[in-house]
C-alpha positions in Angstrom: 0.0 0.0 0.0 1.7 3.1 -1.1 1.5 6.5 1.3 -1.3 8.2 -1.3 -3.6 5.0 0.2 -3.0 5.5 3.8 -4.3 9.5 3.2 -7.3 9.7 5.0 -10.3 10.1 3.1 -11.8 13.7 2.9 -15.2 12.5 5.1 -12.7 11.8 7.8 -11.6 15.3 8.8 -11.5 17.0 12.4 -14.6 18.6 12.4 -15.0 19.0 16.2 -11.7 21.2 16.0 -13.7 23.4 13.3 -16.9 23.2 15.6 -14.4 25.1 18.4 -13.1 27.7 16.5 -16.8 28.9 15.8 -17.8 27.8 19.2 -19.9 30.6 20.9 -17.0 31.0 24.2 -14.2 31.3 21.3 -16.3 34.2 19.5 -16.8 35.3 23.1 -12.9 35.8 23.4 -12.3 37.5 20.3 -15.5 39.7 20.7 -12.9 40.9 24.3 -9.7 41.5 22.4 -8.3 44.9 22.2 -8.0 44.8 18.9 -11.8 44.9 19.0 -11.6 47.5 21.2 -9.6 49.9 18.8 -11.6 49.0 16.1 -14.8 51.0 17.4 -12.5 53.9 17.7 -12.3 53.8 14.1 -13.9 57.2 11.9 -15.2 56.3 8.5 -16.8 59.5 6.2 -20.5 59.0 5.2 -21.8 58.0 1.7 -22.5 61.8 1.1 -21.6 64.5 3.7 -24.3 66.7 1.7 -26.9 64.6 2.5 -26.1 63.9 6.2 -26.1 67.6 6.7 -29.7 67.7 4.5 -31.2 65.1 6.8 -30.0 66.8 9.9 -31.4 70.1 8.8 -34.6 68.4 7.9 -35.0 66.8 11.1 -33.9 70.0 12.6 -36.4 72.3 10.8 -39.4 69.5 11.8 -38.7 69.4 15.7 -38.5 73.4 15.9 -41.5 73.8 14.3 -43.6 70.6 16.0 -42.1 71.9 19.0 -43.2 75.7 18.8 -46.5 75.2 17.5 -47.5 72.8 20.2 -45.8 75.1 23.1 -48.3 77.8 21.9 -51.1 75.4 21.7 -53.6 74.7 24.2 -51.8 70.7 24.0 -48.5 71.9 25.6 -48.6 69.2 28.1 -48.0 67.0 24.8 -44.8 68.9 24.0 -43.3 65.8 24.2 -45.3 63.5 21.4 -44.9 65.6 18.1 -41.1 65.5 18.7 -41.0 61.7 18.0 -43.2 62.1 14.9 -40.4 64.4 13.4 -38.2 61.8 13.6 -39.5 60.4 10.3 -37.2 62.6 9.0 -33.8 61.0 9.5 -34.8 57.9 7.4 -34.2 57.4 3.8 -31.7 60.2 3.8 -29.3 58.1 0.8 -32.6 57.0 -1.4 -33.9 58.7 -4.2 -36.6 61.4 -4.2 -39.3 59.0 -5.3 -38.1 56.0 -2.7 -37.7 59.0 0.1 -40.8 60.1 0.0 -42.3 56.5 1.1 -39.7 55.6 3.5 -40.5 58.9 5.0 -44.4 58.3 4.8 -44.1 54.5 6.3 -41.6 55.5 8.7 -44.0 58.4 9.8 -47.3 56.2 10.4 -45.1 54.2 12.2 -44.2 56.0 14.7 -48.2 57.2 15.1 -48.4 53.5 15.7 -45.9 53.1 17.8 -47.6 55.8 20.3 -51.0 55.2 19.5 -51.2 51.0 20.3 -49.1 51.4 23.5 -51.0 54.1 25.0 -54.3 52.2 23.8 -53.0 49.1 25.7 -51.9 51.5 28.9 -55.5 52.7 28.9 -57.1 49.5 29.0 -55.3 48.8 32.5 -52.0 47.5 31.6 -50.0 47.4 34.6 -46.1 48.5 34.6 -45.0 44.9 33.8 -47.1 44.3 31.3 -46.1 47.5 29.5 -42.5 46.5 29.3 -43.5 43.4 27.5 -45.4 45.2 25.4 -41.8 47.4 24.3 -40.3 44.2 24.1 -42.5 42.9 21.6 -42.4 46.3 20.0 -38.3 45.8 19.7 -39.1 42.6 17.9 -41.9 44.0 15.8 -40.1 47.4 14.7 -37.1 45.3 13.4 -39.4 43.7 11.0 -41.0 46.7 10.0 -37.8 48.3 9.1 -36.7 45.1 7.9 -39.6 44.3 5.0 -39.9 47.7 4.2 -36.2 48.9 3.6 -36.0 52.0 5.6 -32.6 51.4 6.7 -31.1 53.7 9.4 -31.4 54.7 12.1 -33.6 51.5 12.2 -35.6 50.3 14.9 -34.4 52.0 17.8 -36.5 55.4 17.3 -39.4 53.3 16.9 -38.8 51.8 20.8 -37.9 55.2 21.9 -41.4 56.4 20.9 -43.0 53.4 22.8 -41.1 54.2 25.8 -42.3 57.2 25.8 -45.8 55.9 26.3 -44.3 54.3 29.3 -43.6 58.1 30.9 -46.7 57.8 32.3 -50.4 56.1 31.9 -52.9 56.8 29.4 -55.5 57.8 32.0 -58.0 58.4 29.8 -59.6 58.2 25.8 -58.4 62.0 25.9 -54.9 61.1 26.6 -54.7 58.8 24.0 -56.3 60.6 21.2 -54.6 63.6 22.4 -50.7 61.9 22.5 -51.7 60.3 18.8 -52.6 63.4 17.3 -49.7 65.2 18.8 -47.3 62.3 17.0 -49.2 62.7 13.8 -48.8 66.0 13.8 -45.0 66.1 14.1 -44.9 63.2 11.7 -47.2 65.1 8.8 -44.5 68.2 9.6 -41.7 65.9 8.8 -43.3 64.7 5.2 -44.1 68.1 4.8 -40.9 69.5 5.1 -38.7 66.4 3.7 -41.1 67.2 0.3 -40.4 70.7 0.3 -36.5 70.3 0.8 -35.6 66.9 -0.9 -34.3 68.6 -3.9 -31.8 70.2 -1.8 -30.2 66.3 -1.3 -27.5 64.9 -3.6 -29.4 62.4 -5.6 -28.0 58.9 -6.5 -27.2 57.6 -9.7 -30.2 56.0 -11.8 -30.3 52.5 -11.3 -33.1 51.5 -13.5 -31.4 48.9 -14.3 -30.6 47.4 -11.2 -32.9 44.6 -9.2 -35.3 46.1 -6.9 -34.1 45.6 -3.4 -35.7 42.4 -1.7 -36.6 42.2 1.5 -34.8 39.5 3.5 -36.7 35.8 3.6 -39.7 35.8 6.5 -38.0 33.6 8.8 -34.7 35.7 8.9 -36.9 38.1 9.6 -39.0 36.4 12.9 -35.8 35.1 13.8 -34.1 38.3 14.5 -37.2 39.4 16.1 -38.1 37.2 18.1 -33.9 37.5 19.2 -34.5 41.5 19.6 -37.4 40.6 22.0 -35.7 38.5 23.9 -32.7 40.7 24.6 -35.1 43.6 24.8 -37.1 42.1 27.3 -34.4 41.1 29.7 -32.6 44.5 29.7 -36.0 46.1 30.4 -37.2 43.5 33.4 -33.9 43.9 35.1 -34.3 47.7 34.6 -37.1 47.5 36.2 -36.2 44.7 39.0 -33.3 47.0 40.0 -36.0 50.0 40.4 -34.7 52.5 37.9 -37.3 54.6 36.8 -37.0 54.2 32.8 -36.7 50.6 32.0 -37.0 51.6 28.3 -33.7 52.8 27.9 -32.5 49.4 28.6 -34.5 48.3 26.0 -33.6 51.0 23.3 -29.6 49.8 24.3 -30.5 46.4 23.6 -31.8 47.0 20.9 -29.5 49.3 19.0 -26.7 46.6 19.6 -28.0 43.8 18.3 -29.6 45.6 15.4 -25.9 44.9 13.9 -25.8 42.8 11.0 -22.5 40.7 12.1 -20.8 40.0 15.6 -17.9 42.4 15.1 -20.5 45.4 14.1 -22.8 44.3 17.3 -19.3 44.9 20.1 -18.5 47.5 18.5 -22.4 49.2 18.7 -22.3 48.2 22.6 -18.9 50.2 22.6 -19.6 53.2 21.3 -23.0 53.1 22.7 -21.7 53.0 26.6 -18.7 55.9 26.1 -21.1 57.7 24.3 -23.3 57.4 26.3 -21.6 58.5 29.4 -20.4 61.6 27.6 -23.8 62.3 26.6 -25.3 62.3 30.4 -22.3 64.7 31.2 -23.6 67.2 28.6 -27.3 66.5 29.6 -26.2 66.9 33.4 -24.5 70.4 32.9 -27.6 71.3 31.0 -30.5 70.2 33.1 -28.2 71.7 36.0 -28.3 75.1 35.0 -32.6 74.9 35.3 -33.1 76.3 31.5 -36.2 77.6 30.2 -38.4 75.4 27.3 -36.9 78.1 24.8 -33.1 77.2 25.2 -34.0 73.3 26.2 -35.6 73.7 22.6 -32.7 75.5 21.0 -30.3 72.7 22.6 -32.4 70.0 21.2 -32.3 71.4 17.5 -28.6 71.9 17.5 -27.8 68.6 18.9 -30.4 67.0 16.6 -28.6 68.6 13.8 -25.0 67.8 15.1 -26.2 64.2 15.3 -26.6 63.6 11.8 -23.1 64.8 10.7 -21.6 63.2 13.1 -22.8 60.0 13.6 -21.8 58.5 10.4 -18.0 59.3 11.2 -18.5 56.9 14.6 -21.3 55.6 16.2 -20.2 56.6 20.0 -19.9 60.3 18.7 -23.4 61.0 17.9 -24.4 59.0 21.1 -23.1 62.2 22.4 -25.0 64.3 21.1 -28.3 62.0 20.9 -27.9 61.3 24.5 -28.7 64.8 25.9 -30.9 65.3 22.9 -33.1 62.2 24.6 -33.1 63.5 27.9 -33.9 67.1 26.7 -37.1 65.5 25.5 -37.9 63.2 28.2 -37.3 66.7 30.6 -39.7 68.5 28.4 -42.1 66.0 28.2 -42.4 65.5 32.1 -40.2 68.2 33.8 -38.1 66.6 36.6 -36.2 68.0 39.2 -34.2 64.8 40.3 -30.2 64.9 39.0 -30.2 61.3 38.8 -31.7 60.8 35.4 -28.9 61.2 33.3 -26.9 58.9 35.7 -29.8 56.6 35.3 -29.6 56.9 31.4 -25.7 55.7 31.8 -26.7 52.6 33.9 -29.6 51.6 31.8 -27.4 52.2 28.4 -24.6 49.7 30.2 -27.0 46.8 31.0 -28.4 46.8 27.8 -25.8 46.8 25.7 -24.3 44.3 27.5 -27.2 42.1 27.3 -27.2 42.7 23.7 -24.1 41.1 23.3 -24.7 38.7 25.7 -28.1 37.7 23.3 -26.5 38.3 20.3 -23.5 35.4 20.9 -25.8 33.4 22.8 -28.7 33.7 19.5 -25.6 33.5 17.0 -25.7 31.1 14.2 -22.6 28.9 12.9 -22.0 31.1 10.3 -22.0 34.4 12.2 -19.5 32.5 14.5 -17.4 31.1 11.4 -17.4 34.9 9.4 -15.9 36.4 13.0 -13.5 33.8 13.4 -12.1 34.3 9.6 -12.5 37.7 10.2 -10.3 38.0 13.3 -7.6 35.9 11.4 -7.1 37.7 8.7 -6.8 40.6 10.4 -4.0 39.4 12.8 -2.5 37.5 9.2 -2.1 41.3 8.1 -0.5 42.3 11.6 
């Protein structure tokens, strides 16, 4: 029998050895190196700096006029609501005119929705715990929406914000409700309104008549990275809770912005950023809040850092968690006025836990492949070291 004969045949090979290098405590390790850890440090420019700015100035232009209009109003104690219906205005910032206008239009009536069932649910005599479950299921749900419909950034997170919001306080009565819906609606029509008017302004892309219409990704990818989000959601949100910190949701809304990424590497690196900006963020919020400003400058801070945001964020994401961090608390402050300096600290805490059980969720959730596409990852990048 010559050597050639005695070669194993190919159905024989180690596989347990390759089932350990995409084992879930091996992705676990690399996911800790600090290599990873200068890697979120990274800056990257965005697609088109024109249209960052465009989208920021948008969005800008929405909340100072939802904002105003509603302060002068005989609905101020709704200052709050039409904020998160100008959001619509950050997504779809890259599309074309034609695909802008409906990614602005769904993400609008979405965020209507996503004020109007909670608060529905809160009326009906939900109780605190069931509420949370209720943002959990939201998480799940909101990925999917963004998902099948191809809005893109900032994804689902805004949508869980506005559900949080709900959780601020109970819908008391069919007034509240209808009142806190119309308020969204009306800062959602004002972002259409204004993306419509100032659209042309944008740096259109290329034609690509040509090209496939984008697909949305097959239904059970889809459920499956819902019904992950929930999870995750959920558990930052109960422990929130458990602890006794006073908004639960912002565990969620860190949960859910880190395992919104689309590979392992991109999820560490959201949880990352996310925390330092995080803590920056409070800082800024802190020094604000401290200096007990009127609704006219807490409304001029919001605008600028709403605007700042967009330019910024696409450099690094733990930058415009600077700036979106006291632009959140702002907003919460204006929507129920608080005296208590723990909030921002509170913000910090919640941020930490559920980013961490993001990541925690996303390895434990991971499939082979994710594990396999880290693994590769992480060795060619030490190959080129």
């Amino acid at each position: 029998m010559t050597q050639t004969d005695q070669t194993p045949p190919p159905s024989s090979k180690p596989r347990p050895r390759r089932r350990h290098r995409a084992s879930r405590s091996r992705s676990a390790r690399d996911l800790l190196r600090p290599t990873q850890f200068q890697e979120s440090l990274l800056l990257a420019p965005p697609p088109s700096i024109q249209n960052t700015a465009i989208a920021g100035l948008q969005a800008a232009i929405t909340v100072l006029i939802a904002l105003t209009t509603i302060h002068f109003s005989p609905w101020a104690h709704m200052v709050g609501f039409p904020a998160l219906g100008a959001l619509a205005a950050l997504f779809g910032r890259f599309a074309s005119m034609r695909r802008r206008r409906s990614i602005v239009s769904i993400s609008a009536a979405l965020f209507v929705a996503a004020v109007f069932v909670p608060s529905l649910i809160s009326y009906a005599g939900a109780s605190l715990s069931v509420m949370i479950a209720v943002l959990a299921v939201a998480a799940g749900l909101a990925t999917m929406a963004v998902s099948h419909w191809r809005l893109g950034g900032p994804g689902a997170t805004l949508f869980v914000f506005a559900v949080g919001a709900v959780l601020g306080g109970p819908a008391e009565t069919w007034l509240t409700v209808v009142e806190r819906t119309l308020a969204t609606a009306w800062g959602a029509g004002l972002a259409i309104v204004v993306c419509i008017a100032t659209d042309r302004l944008r740096a259109q892309p290329v034609s690509t008549a040509a090209a496939p219409a984008p697909h949305s990704p097959p239904l059970r990818s889809q459920l499956i990275a819902a019904c992950r989000i929930t999870a995750g959601a959920g558990a930052a949100a109960y422990i929130a809770h458990a602890v006794g910190w006073h908004y639960p949701a912002w565990a969620t809304i860190g949960a859910t912005a880190v395992m919104q990424g689309s590979h392992l590497h991109i999820t560490m690196n959201r949880a990352l950023q996310r925390m330092a900006g995080t803590v920056l963020g409070a800082c800024i919020a802190w020094a604000v809040l401290a200096q007990s400003p009127s609704f006219w400058w807490v409304l001029v801070a919001i605008v600028l850092f709403q605007f700042i945001t967009e330019i910024i964020i696409s450099y690094n994401y733990a930058l415009g968690q600077a700036t979106i961090t006291p632009m959140a608390l702002l907003m919460t402050h204006l929507a129920a006025p608080v005296a208590d300096s723990n909030m921002p600290v509170e913000r910090v805490l919640d941020t930490i836990v559920g980013a961490a059980i993001g990541i925690v969720f996303a390895v434990a959730f991971s499939t082979a492949d994710d594990r396999v596409y880290l693994n590769r990852r992480r060795n060619k990048l030490e190959a080129r070291r």
